[in-house]
N, C-alpha and C positions, 0 to 999 in steps of 0.2 A: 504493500500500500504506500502509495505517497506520503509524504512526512506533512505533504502542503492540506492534503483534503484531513478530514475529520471522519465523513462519509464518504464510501464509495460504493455505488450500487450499478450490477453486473446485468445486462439481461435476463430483467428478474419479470419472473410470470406467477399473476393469482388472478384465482377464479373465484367467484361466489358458486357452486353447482357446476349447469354447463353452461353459466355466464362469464366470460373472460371480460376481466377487469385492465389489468397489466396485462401488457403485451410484447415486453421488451424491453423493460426500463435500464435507462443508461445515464449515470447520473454522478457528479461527483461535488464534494460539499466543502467548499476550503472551510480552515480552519478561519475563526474571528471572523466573519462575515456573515449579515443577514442575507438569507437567499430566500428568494418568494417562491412557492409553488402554485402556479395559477392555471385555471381551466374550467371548464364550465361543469354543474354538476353534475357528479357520478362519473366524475373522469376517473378519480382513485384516486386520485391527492390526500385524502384522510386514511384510505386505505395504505397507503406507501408511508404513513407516520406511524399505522399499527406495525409495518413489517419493519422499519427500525429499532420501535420499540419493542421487538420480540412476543408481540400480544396474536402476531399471525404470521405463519408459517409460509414461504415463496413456495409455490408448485416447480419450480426451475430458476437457476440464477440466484444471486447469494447478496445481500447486504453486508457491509463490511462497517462497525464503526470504532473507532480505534484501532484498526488490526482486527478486528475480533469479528469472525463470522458470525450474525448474531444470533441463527438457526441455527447455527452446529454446539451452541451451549449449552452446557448442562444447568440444572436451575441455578444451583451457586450461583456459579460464574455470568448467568444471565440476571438475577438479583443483585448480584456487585455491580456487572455496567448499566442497568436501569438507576441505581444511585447516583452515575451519573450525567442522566439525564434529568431535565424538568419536562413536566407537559402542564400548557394552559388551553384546559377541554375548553370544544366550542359554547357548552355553556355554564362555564365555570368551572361547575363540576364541585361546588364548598359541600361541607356537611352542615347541614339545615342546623341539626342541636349541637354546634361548636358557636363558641364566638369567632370573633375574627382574631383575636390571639389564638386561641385553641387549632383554627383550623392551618396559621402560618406552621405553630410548632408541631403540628401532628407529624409531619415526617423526619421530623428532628426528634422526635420520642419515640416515633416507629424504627428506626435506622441508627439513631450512635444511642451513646449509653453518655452523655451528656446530662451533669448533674443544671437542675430547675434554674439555679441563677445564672448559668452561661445559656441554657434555651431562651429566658426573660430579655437578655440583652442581644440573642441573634435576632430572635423576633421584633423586637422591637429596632434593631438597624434594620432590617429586610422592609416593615412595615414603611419606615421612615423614609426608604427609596422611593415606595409608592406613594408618600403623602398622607397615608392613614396611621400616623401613630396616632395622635387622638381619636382613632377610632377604635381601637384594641378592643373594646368590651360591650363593642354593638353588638348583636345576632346577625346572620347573614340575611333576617327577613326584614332589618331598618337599612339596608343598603342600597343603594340606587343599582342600576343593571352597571354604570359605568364605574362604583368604588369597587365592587362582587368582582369586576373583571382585576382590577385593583389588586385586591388579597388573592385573589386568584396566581394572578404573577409573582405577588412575595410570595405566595407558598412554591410557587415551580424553583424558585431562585433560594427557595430557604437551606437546599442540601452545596450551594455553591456548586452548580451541575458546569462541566464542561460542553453542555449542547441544551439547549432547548428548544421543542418543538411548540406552536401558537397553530391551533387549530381553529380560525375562522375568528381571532381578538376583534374584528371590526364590529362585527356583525350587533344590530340592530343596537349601535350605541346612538348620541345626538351627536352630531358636531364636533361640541365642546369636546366630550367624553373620548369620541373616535381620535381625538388628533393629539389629546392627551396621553393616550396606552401609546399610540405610533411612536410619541416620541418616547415616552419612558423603556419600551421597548430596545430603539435605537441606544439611548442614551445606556444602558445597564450591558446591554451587548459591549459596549466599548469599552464602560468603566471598569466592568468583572474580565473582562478577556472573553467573554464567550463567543460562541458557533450558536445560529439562531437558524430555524426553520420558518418558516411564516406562510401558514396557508390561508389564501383570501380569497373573497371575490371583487374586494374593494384596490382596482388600477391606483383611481389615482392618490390616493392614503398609500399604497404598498411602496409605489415610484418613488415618494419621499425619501422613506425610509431603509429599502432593501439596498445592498450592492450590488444583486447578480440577480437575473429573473427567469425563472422556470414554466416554459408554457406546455403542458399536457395534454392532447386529446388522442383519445381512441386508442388507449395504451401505450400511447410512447410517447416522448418528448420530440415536439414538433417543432420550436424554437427556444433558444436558448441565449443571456448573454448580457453586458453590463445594463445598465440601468438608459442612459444616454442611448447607445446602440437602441434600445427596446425600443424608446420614445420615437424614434426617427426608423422603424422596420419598415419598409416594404409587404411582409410578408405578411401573405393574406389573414390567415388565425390571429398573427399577433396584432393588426392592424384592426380588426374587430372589436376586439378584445380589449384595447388602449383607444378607442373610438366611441368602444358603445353600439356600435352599430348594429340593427336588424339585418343586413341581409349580409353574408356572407358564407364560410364554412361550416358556421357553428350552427345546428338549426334548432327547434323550437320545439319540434316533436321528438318526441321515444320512435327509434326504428319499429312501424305497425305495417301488416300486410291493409292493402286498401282500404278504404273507409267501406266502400259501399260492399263486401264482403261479410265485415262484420254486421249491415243493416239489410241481410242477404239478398238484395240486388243486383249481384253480378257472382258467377263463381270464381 
């Protein structure tokens, strides 16, 4: 493996059934750089975070992060490098009956043996990153959807992960909220040293903040490449895609035989 990527994924294939999801993914992750994974839904983009994270197994083709093939692990060994990982789920993901202290330290008591007054002061810097230290002793049910996404982040960053993956952080924030996570996002990528995954459907919040952009349809990566390059592509998908556009590559419906088949009108 390259010393430069963090990630490296091989012509990697998964199915749901006999629905082929992945169809060849080729993909490589440098280290300290936010990389976007973008594409329309059910391309597998959240799927391709479960097969880094070792939660789903490639039909063919191998993930690679740190050196470490991450299907070929036994639980140990796949329990240690998921420690070093954070994940911030597309919708949070808090426990309902924690506070928001409780739910930053929860993997900090789940994983080290870390006596209470060093948990008190990691959570409370992790919190302070995000802005919610005075928030420590709310419930996640006094939380707006954009602080939730908040603690949500201090708890991905609570284990000091070498990578973390952001599954869909835009999504359904206001504005204000949206361009706040973009940036704290950016800004903790740089300050920690980390490697950031960023799966969205939000262009132009992503173009901010990523280095390098990943565009996926129909199981493979169909362009790829810095941020500037993206903005000014040519190519069809990507110019869609950074447009907004209706009519292009991407289309609207789920592949169906005929309409009037199903309304038996025609065989």
């Amino acid at each position: 493996m390259s010393t430069e990527n963090l990630v490296e994924i091989h012509n990697l294939h998964y199915a749901y059934g006999e629905r082929e999801i992945l169809k060849g993914i080729h993909l490589s992750i440098p280290k300290g750089k936010v990389v976007g994974l973008l594409g329309s839904s059910g391309c597998g983009k959240t799927t391709l975070l479960r097969l880094i994270g070792g939660q789903a197994v490639p039909a063919s083709g191998h993930v690679k992060v740190a050196g470490q093939t991450v299907h070929e692990l036994g639980n140990d060994a796949l329990y240690q490098l998921r420690r070093k990982m954070g994940m911030m789920f597309q919708a949070g993901g808090l426990f309902s009956d924690l506070s928001v202290f409780d739910n930053v330290a929860f993997p900090l008591r789940e994983h080290t043996d870390l006596p209470e007054p060093m948990i008190r002061d990691l959570v409370l810097m992790k919190l302070h990153a995000v802005g919610l230290r005075g928030a420590r002793n709310l419930m996640t049910g006094e939380l707006s959807g954009g602080m939730a996404r908040r603690v949500a982040l201090a708890r991905a960053i609570a284990l000091d992960p070498m990578l973390i993956m952001y599954d869909e952080p835009f999504a359904g924030l206001d504005p204000i909220s949206l361009d706040a996570i973009a940036n704290i996002i950016r800004r903790l990528n740089d300050a920690l040293g980390l490697t950031s995954i960023v799966v969205t459907y939000d262009i132009a919040e992503s173009l901010k903040i990523v280095d390098y952009a990943v565009f996926i349809d129909n199981g493979v990566v169909v362009a790829e490449g810095p941020v500037e390059e993206i903005r000014h592509s040519n190519h069809p998908f990507v110019h869609q895609f950074v447009h907004g556009e209706e009519d292009g590559p991407v289309g609207f419906h789920f592949p169906a035989r005929p309409l009037g088949r199903d309304f038996g009108l025609t065989r």
